[in-house]
C-alpha positions as CSV (number, residue, x, y, z in Angstrom):
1,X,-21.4,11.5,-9.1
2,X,-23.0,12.5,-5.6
3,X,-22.4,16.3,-5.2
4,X,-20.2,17.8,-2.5
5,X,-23.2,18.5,-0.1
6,X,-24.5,14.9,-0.5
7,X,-23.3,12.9,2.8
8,X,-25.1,9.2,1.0
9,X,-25.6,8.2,-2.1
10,X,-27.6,5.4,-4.2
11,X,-24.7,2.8,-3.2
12,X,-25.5,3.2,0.2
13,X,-22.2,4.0,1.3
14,X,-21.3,7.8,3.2
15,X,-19.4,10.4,1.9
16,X,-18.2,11.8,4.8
17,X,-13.9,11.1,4.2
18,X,-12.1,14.7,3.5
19,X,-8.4,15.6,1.9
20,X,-6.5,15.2,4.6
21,X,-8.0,11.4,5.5
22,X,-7.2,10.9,1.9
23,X,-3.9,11.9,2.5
24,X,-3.2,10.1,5.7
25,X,-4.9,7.0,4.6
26,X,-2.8,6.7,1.3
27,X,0.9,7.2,3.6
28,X,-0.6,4.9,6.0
29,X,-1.1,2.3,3.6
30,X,2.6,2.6,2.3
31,X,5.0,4.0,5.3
32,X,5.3,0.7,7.4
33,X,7.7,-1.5,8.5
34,X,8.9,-1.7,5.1
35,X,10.9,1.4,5.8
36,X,10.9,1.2,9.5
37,X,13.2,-2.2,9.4
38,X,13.7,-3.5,5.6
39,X,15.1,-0.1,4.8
40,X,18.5,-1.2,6.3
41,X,18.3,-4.5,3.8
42,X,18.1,-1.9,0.6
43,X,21.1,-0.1,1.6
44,X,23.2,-3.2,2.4
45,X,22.5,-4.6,-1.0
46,X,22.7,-2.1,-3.4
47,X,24.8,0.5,-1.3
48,X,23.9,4.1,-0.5
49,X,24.1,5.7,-3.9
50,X,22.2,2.8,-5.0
51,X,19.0,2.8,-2.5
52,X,18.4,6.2,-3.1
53,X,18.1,5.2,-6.7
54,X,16.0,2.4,-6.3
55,X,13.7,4.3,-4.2
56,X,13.4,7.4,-6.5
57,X,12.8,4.8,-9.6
58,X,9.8,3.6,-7.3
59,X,8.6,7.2,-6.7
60,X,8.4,7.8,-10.8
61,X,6.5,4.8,-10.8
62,X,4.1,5.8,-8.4
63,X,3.4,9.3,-9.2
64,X,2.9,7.2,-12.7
65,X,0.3,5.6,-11.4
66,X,-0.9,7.8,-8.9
67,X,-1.8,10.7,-11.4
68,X,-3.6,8.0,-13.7
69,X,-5.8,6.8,-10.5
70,X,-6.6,10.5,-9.8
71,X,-8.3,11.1,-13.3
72,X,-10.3,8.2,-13.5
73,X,-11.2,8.5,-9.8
74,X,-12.1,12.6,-10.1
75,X,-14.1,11.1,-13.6
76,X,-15.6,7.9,-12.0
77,X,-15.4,7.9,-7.8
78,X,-16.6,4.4,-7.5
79,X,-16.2,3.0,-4.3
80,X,-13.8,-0.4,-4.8
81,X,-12.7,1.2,-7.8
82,X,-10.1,-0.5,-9.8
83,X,-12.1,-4.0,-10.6
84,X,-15.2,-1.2,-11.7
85,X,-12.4,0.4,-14.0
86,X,-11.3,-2.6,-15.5
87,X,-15.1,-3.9,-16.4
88,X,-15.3,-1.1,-18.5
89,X,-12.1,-0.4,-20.1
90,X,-10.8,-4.0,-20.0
91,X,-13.0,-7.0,-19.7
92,X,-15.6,-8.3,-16.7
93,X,-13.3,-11.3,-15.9
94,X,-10.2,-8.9,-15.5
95,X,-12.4,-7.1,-13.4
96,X,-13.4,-10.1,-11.3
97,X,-9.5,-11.2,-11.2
98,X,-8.6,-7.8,-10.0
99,X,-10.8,-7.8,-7.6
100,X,-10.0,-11.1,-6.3
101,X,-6.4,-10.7,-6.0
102,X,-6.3,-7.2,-4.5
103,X,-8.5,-8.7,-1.8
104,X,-6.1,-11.5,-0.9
105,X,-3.7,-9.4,-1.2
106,X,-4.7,-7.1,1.4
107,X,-6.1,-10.3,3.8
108,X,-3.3,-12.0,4.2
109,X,-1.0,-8.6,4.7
110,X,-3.7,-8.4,7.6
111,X,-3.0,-11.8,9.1
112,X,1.0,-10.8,9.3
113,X,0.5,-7.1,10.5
114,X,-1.9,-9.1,13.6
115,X,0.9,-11.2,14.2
116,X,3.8,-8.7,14.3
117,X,1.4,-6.4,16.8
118,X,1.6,-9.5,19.2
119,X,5.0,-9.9,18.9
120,X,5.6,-6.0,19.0
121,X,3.8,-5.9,22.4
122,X,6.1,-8.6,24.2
123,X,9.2,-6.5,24.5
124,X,7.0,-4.5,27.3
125,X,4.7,-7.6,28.5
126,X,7.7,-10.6,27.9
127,X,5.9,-13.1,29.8
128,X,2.5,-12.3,27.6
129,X,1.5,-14.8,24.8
130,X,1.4,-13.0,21.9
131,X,-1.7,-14.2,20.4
132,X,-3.5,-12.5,23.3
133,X,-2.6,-9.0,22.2
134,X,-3.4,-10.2,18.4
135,X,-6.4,-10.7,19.5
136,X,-6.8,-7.2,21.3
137,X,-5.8,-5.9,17.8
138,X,-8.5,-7.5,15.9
139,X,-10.9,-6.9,17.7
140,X,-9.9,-2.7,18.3
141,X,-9.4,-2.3,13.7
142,X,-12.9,-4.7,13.4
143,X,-14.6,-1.7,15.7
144,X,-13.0,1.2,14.1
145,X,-13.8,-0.2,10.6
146,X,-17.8,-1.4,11.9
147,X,-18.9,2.0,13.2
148,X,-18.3,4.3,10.7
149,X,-16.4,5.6,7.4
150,X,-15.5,8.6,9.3
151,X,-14.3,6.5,12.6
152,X,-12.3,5.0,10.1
153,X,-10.8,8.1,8.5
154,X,-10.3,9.9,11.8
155,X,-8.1,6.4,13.5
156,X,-6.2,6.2,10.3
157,X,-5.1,9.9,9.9
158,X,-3.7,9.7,13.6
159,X,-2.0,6.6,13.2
160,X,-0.4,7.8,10.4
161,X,-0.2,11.2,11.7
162,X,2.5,9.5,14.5
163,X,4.7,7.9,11.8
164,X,4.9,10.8,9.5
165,X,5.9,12.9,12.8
166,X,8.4,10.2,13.6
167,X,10.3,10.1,10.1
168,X,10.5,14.2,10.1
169,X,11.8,14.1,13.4
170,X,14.4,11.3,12.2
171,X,15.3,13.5,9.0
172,X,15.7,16.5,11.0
173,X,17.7,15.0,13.7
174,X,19.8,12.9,10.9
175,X,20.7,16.1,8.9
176,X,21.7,18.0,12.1
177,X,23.8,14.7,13.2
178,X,25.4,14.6,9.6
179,X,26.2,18.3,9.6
180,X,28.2,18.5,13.1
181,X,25.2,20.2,15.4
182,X,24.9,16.8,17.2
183,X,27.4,15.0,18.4
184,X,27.4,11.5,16.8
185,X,29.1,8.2,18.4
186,X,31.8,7.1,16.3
187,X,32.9,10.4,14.8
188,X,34.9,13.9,16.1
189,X,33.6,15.5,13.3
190,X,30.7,16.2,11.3
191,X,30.1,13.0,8.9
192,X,28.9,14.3,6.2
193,X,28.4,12.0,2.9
194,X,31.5,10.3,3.5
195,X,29.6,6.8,3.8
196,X,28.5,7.4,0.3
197,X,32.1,7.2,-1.3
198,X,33.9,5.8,1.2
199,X,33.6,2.3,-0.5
200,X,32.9,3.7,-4.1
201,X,29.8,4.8,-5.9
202,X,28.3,1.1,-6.1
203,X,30.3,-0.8,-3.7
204,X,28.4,-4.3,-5.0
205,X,28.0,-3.4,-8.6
206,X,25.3,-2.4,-10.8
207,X,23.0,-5.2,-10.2
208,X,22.0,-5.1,-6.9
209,X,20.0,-1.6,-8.0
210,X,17.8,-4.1,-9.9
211,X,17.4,-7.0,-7.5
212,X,16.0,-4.1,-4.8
213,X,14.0,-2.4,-7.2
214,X,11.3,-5.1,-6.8
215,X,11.5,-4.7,-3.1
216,X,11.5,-1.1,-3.3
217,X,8.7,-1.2,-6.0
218,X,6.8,-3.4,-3.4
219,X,7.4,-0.9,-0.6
220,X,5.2,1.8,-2.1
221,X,2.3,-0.4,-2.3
222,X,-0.9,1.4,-0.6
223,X,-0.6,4.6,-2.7
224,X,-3.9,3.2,-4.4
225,X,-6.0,2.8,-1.5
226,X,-7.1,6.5,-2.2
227,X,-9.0,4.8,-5.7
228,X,-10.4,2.5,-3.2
229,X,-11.6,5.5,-1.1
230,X,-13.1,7.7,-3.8
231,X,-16.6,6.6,-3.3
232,X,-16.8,7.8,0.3
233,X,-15.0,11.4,-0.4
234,X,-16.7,14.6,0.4
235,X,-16.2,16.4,-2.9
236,X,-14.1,13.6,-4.9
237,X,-13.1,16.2,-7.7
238,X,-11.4,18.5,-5.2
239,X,-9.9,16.1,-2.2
240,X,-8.6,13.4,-5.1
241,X,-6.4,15.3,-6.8
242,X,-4.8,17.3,-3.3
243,X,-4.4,14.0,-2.2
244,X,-2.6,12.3,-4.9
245,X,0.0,15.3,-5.1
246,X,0.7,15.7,-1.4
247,X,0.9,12.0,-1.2
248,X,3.6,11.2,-3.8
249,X,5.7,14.3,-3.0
250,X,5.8,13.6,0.7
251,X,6.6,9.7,0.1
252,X,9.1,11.0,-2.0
253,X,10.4,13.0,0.7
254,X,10.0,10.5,3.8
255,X,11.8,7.7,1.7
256,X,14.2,9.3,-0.3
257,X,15.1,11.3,2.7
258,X,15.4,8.5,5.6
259,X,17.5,6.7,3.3
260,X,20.0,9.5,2.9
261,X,20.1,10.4,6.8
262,X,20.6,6.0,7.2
263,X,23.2,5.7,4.7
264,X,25.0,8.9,6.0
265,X,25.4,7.6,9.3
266,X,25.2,3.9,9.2
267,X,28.6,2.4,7.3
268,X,26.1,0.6,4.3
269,X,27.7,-2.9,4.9
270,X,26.6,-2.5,8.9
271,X,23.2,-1.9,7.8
272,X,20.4,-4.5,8.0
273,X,17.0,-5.6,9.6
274,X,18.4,-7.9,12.8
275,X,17.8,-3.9,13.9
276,X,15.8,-1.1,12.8
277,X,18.1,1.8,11.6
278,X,15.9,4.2,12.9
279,X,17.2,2.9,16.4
280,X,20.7,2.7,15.4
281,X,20.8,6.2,14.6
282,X,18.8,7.4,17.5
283,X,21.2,5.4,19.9
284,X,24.6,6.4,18.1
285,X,23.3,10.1,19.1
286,X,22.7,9.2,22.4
287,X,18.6,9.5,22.5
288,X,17.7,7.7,25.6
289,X,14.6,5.0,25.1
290,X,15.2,4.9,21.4
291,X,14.2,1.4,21.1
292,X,11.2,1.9,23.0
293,X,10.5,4.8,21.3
294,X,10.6,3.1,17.9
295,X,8.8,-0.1,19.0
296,X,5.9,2.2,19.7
297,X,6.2,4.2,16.5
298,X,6.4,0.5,14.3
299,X,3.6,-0.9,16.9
300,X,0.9,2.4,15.1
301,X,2.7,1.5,11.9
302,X,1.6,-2.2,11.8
303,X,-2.1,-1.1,13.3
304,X,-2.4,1.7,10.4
305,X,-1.8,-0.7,8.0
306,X,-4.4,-3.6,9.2
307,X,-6.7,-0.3,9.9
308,X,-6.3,0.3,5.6
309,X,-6.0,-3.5,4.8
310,X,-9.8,-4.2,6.4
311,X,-11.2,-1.1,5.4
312,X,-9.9,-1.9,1.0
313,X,-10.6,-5.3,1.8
314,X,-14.7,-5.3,3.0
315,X,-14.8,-2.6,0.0
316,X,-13.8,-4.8,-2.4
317,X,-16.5,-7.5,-1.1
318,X,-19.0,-5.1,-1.4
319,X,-18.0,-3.8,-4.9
320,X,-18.0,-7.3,-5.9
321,X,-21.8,-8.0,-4.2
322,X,-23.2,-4.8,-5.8
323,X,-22.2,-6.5,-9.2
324,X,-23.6,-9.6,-8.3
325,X,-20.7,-11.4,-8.7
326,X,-21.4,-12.9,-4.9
327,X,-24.5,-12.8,-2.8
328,X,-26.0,-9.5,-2.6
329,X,-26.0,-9.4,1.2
330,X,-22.7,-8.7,1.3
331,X,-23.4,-5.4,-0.4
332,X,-26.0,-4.1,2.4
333,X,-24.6,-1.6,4.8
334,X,-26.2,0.0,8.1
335,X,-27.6,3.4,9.0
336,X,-24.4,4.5,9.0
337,X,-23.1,3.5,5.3
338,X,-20.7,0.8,6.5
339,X,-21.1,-2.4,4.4
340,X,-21.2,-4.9,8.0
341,X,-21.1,-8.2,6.0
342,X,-18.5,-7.0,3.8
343,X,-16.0,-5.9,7.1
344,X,-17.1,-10.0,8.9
345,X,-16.6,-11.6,5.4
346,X,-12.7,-10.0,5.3
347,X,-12.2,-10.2,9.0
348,X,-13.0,-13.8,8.3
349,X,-10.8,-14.7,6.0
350,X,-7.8,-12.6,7.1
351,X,-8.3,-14.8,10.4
352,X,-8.0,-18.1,8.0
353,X,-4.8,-16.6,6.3
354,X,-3.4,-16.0,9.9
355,X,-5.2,-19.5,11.2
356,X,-2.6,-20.7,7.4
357,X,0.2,-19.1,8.8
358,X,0.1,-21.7,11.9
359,X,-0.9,-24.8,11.2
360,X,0.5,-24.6,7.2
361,X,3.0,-22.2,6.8
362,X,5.0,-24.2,4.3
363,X,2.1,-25.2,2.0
364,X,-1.6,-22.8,2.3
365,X,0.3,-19.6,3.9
366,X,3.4,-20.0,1.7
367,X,1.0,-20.3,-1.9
368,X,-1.7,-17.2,-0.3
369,X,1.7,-14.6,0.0
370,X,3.4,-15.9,-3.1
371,X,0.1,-14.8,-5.0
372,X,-0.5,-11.7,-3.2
373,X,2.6,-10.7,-3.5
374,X,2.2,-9.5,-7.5
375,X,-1.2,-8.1,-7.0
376,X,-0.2,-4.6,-6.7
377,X,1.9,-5.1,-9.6
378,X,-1.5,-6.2,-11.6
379,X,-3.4,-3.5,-10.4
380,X,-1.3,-0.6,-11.3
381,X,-0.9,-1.9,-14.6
382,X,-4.7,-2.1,-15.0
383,X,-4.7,1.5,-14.1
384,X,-2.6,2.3,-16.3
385,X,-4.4,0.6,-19.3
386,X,-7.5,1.6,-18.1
387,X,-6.4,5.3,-17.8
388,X,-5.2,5.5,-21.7
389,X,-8.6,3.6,-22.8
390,X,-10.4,6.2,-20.6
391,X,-9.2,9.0,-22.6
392,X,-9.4,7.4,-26.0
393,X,-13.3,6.9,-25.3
394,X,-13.5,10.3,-23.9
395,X,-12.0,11.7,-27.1
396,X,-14.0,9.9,-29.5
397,X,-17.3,10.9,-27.5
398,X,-16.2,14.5,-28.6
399,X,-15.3,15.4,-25.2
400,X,-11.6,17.5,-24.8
401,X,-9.5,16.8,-22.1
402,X,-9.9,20.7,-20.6
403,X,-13.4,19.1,-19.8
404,X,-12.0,16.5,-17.3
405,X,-12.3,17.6,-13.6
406,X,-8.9,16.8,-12.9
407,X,-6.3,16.4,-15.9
408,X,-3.4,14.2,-15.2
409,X,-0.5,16.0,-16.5
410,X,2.1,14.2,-18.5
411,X,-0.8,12.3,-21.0
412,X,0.2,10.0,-22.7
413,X,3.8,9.4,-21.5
414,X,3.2,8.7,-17.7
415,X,0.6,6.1,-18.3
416,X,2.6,4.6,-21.1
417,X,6.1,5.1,-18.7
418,X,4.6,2.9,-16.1
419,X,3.3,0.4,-17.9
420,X,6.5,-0.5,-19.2
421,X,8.2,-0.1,-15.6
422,X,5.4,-2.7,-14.5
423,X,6.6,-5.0,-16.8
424,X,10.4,-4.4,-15.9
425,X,9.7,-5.1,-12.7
426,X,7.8,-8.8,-13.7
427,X,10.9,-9.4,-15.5
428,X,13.0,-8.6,-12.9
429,X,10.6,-11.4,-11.1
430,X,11.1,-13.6,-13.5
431,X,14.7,-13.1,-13.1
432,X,14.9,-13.3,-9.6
433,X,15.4,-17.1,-8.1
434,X,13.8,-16.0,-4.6
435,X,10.8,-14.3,-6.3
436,X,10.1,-16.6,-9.2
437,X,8.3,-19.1,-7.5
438,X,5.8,-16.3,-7.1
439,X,4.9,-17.1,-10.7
440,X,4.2,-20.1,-10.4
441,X,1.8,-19.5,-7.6
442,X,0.2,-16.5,-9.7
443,X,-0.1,-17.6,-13.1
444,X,-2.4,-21.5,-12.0
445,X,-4.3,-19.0,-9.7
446,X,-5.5,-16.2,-12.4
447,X,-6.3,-18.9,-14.5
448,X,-8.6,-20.3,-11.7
449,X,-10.2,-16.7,-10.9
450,X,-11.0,-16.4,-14.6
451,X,-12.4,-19.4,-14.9
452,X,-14.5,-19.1,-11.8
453,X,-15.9,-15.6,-13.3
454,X,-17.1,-17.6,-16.6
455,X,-18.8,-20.5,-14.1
456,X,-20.7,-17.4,-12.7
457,X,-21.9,-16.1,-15.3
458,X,-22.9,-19.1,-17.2
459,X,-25.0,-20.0,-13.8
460,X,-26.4,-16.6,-13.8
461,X,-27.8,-16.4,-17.3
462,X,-29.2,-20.3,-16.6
463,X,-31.4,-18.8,-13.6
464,X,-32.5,-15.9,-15.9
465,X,-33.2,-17.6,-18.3
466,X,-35.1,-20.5,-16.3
């Protein structure tokens, strides 16, 4: 582990990201349009009650998660870190696999966040094609992630910094609204939680809790970015763990909280994404340019995230490179630490998944999001696994877990709880007609990425041994 002073280490990467990057980074990866729009979708399914169930099932999961990623991070702050977890604990070709899928993952979420910035962009330029300003966006995240980590770190924490600033103002504003301090279209008198009983507890039944779940489940991926991050922290064992806490707890809060403040005020069968409900509230109290207001907020929202999804992607090419697992070159980085090849190999292909999303959006494009669509899924699960393998080997080297720099609390039932809740929530794909075909997408696909890894390293022992 590089020491706290150290701003490079052998990998050739900088440590020069702090706490509050970490922080940033991880709610930039995870508050998006997801909560922004689709937030209106949850409560018009499952109801008010309901959504604010489904969402604080998804924050148990990821503080889960979260807690586990913290300890092996603090312990092990590789750079690209979940595949480098899973070759030790699991198996190289899991690794490999991991790896694989977490980049496409992330590549083709780039591709759709570059199209919904162009389209963002033409409610104040109409007359604009939209693939011009796509194109302004690519090329602005491919200079903040080229030049350096802490360019990086520095974009990312203000983009974020803007949405975090817009859901507390929304919250604040939502509770006063609720409470009878501002007026509210639609009501002489203070709402209250009417909306939540007005209709009955679950107004369309249990099961609707469950269906959501998986979209809910879906809308807290990013968390993990900060395991991505851990080999370019200043002083992993100290930032890490601040970062995982305030992370969880203030997701907890922005989600849990928005949806309260939505459900409150919107009737839940009036709720849904034709419009954001962050702009139906602001305009039912009156706020003048709410639309535009919210536009903007969603416009940093979509950059934050293809920020994040370039910077995990090139890290995971690297990663990959430094095992050998693809040519080397990709692992090379500049004076300043930042892998180059790594950041034009997964600009590259994010620009073939958006290039997919034109020309073949019902065959290529349609197959690349059904498969990235389980990878987080996989990846927390391989934390998970990894995490309780971790401490088994740290036991029976004769090691106590007092000696760990950080200690996730809740060993062995949090690790065990989410592994479980990972699995529920495959079920609950397997159970779901619209997701299922997701499955059959990911299943023929691991099977290729395994046997790919094999092929690799059958040629690689042929030239060592020629």
């Amino acid at each position: 582990m590089a020491s706290a002073g150290n701003s490079k280490d052998d990998t050739g990467l900088e440590r020069k990201m702090e706490s509050r990057h970490l922080t940033m980074i991880s709610l930039g990866g995870v508050i998006g349009t997801g909560l922004f729009v689709s937030s209106g979708y949850t409560i018009h399914q499952a109801g008010p009650l309901g959504a604010i169930l489904a969402y604080a099932v998804g924050s148990l999961l990821v503080y889960c998660v979260m807690v586990s990623l913290g300890e092996l991070s603090v312990a092990m702050p590789y750079a690209g870190s979940f595949h480098m977890y899973a070759k030790r604990f699991i198996g190289p070709g899991t690794a490999f696999t991991i790896a694989i899928l977490y980049w496409l993952n992330w590549a083709v979420a780039l591709a759709s966040e570059f199209t919904a910035a162009g389209l963002l962009m033409q409610r104040w330029f109409p007359h604009s094609p939209s693939w011009m300003w796509s194109a302004v966006f690519i090329a602005v995240v491919f200079a903040l992630n080229i030049m350096s980590v802490r360019l990086y770190g520095e974009a990312e924490f203000w983009f974020a910094s803007i949405k975090v600033f817009a859901i507390i103002a929304f919250i604040v504003i939502g509770l006063l609204a609720i409470f009878g301090s501002i007026p509210i279209a639609g009501h002489a008198s203070a709402p209250l939680l009417g909306n939540f009983v007005a209709d009955g507890w679950f107004p369309s039944g249990i099961a609707p809790i469950f269906s959501t779940l998986l979209t809910v489940v879906f809308a807290f991926s990013g968390t993990e970015v900060v395991g991505v991050a851990a080999g370019e922290t200043k002083d992993p064992s100290r930032a890490i763990p601040k970062a995982v806490h305030t992370t969880v707890l203030r997701l907890a809060i922005f989600f849990i909280g928005s949806i309260l403040v939505m459900a409150a005020l919107i009737p839940w069968h009036q709720a849904g994404v034709d419009t954001s409900p962050f702009v139906l509230v602001f305009q039912s109290i009156g706020m003048p340019f709410a639309g535009d207001i919210m536009n903007f907020v969603v416009l940093t929202a979509v950059l934050s995230a293809a920020n994040s999804g370039l910077y995990v992607c090139s890290r995971m090419v690297w990663s990959l490179a430094k095992e050998r697992l693809i040519p080397a070159r990709f692992a090379k980085t500049n004076f300043r630490g930042v892998p180059v090849w790594a950041v034009l190999f997964s600009m590259a292909g994010s620009l073939l998944a958006l290039l997919s999303s034109v020309i073949a959006a019902s065959t290529v494009y349609l197959v690349l999001v059904a498969v990235s669509g389980l990878a987080t899924l996989v990846v927390w699960f391989s934390v998970c696994v990894c995490h309780i393998r971790f401490r088994r080997e740290w036991t029976r080297d004769g090691h106590s877990a007092d000696e760990l720099g950080y200690r996730a609390p809740g060993f062995p039932v949090l690790p065990w709880l989410a592994i479980v809740m990972c699995i529920g929530a495959l079920v609950l794909v397997v159970l779901d007609e619209t997701q299922r075909s997701t499955l059959y997408c990911m299943i023929p696909f691991v099977a290729c990425c395994y046997a790919a890894y094999y092929a690799l390293e059958r040629q690689r022992k042929r030239e060592n041994n020629a």
